[in-house]
Residue, then its C-alpha position, 0 to 999 in steps of 0.5 A: x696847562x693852557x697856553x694862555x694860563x697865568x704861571x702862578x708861584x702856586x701852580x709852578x710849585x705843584x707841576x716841580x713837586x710831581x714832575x721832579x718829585x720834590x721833597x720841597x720846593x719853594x717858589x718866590x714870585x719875584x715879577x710883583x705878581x705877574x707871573x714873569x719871573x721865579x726864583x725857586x728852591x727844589x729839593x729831591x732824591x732825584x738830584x743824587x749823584x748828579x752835579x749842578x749842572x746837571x741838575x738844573x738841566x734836568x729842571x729845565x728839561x722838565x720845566x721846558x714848557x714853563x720856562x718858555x713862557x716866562x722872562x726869568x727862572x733861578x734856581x737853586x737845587x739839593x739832595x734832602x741830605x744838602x738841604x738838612x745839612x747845609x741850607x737855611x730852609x728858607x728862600x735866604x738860600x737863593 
């Protein structure tokens, strides 16, 4: 992704599907369209046995040159096993 690309909800969620392997991911645009600002769901098997922090350290690791450019990211992250269990299956989670 070029420096000057706009971060859209689309592209950020196809470049978190490949880079975390993510069963889902949804992502919420939450800057009115300007690519600014992200609330996001990820679910992957990659997240086993890992604790929160953990995981969102792993994203933010994998995310580095994405975050960089914006104004805010949240996240939320599960196991597919959380996200049946326990999770809404909708942004309501976040």
């Amino acid at each position: 992704m070029a420096s000057l690309d706009i971060i859209t909800a689309l592209s950020l969620k196809e470049i978190i599907k490949t880079r975390l392997e993510a069963e889902l991911v949804e992502v919420e645009d939450i800057s009115g369209g300007c690519g600014q600002a992200f609330e996001c769901i990820i679910v992957s098997k990659l997240f086993e046995g890992k604790k929160t922090i953990q995981r969102h350290r792993q994203v933010n690791s994998e995310l580095k040159d994405i975050i960089s450019r914006v104004h805010a990211f949240s996240q939320k992250s599960f196991t597919p096993t959380e996200w049946v269990k326990n999770a809404k299956g909708t942004m309501d989670a976040l």
